[in-house]
N, C-alpha and C positions, 0 to 999 in steps of 0.2 A: 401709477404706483402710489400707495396709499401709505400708512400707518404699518400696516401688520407688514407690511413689505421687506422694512426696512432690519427686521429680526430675525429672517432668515441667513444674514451675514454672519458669517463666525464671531464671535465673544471673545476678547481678549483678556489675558488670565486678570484675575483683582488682585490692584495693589491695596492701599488702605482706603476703606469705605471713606466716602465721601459725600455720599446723597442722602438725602430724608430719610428717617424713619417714621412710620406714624402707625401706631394701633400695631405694635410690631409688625408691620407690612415692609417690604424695601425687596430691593433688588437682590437676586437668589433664594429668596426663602421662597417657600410652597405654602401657601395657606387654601386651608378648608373649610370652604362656606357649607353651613349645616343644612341636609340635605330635608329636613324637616320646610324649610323656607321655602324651597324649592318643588315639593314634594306634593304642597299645597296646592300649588297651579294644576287646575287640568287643562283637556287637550286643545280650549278656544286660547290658551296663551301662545304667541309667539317665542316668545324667551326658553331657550334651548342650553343646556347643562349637559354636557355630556361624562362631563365628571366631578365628584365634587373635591379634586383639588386645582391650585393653581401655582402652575410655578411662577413667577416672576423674572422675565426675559427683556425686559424693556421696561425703563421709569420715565415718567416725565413731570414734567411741574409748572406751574403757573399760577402769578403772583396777581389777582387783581387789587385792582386803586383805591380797595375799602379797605385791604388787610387782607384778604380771605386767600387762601392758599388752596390751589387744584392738582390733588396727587392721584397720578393714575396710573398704574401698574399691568404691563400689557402681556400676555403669554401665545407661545409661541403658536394655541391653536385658534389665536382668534377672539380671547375672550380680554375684557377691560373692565378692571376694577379702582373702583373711582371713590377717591374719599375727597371731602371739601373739610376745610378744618383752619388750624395752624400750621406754620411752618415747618413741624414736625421734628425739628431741631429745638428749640428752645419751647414755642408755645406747640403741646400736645392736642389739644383739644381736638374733638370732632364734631364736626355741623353736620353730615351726612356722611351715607356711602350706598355707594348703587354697584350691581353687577351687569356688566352686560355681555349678548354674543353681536356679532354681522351679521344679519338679517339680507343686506345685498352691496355692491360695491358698485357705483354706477361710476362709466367714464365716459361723458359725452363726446358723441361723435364729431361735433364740430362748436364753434363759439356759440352758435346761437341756443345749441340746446343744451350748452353747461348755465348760460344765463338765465335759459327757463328753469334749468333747476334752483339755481341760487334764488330766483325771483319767489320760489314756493317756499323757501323758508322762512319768510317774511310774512305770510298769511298765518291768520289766529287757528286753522285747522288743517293739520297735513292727512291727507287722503293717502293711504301706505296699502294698495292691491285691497282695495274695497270696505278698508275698515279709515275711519275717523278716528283720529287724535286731536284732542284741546290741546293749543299753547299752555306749558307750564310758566312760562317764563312772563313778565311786563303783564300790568292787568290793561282791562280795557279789547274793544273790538279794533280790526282793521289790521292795515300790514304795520309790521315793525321791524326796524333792521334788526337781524341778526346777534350774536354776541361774539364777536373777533377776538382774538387772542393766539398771542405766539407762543410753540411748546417748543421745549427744548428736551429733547425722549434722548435717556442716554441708556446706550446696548451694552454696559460694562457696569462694574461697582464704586469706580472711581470716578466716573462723567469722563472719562478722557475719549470715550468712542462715543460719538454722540449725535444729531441732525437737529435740526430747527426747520417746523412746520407749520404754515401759517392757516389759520384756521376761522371759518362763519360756522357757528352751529347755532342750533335753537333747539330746548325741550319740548317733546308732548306726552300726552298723555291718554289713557282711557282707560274705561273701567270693565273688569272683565271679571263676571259672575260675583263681584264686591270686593275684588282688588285689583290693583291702580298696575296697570303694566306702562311703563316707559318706552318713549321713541325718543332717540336722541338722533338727529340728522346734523352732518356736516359738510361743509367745501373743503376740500385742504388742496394745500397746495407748499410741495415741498420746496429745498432750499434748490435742488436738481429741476426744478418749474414742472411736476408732475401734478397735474387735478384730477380729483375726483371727488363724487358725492357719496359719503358712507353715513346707512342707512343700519343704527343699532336699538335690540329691543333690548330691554333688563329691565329689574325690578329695586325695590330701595328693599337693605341690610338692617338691621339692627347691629352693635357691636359683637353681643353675642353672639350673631350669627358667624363670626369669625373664630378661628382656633388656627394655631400651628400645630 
């Protein structure tokens, strides 16, 4: 049981908001990625839209040790949209945003081959069904661990319904007819001891690319 798993649970009504805002993005509103962004990819991209709005069924947050703030907004068909920025409470800014779908959800069969999969995240190129990805992340060749961090994804507007999932991913990347499609691969493993490896493509946003 992964991520998108845990949205299938009924929503408990909102009392008063309580969680981030950023780029007016937050939990229940619907935002519309412009389908011009979109529109551009042709058919060697991976990255799948099946429509351009997104409701907002699941938030989560994560604070790294430089300042930087990880908001990522999850709907109910599978899709994550991900802003890096400020806290979104006090400091607004925005450093990025990327969209993505699931591309596949691996649950290994047994210890040894969830450990093959974690041991590929750590290599400078993820081979994903025939195609090559560069490491976005750490410069330099060779294996690198991972980037760990713990999400706390809440299914309501108040954080009161909420899970902590602990998490290795790494970015790649590749270039596909002169624009950069994204692989973002992860281990999770929830507060329930569910693992799995989710394997997502997307592409990076402009601000404009967003509207309610």
């Amino acid at each position: 049981m992964g991520l998108f798993d845990f949205l299938k649970k009924d929503k408990d009504k909102a009392e008063k908001p309580s969680l981030p805002i950023i780029h007016d993005v937050g939990f229940g509103r619907t935002v519309t990625v412009d389908q011009l962004a979109v529109s551009m990819l042709d058919d060697s991209h991976r990255f799948e839209m099946p429509t351009p709005s997104l409701t907002i069924t699941g938030q989560g947050t994560v604070q790294f040790e430089d300042g930087v703030w990880l908001h990522r907004f999850y709907t109910d068909d599978h899709m994550l949209l991900q802003i890096m920025g400020g806290d979104g409470i006090v400091d607004k800014e925005i450093q990025q945003i990327s969209v993505f779908s699931v591309y596949d959800s691996i649950e290994p069969a047994n210890k040894a081959a969830l450990a093959s999969e974690i041991e590929r995240l750590k290599a400078d190129t993820y081979v994903l069904d025939g195609e090559s990805y560069q490491r976005v992340w750490f410069d330099g060749e060779g294996a690198t661990d991972p980037v760990q961090f713990h999400e706390k994804v809440c299914l309501n507007e108040t954080g009161s319904d909420s899970y902590g999932i602990q998490q290795s991913c790494m970015l790649y990347t590749r270039d596909v007819d002169g624009t950069e499609e994204n692989l973002l691969v992860t281990y999770e493993k929830t507060t329930q001891g569910d693992e799995c490896i989710t394997q997502m493509v997307g592409i990076t946003l402009s601000p404009n690319d967003l509207s309610l």
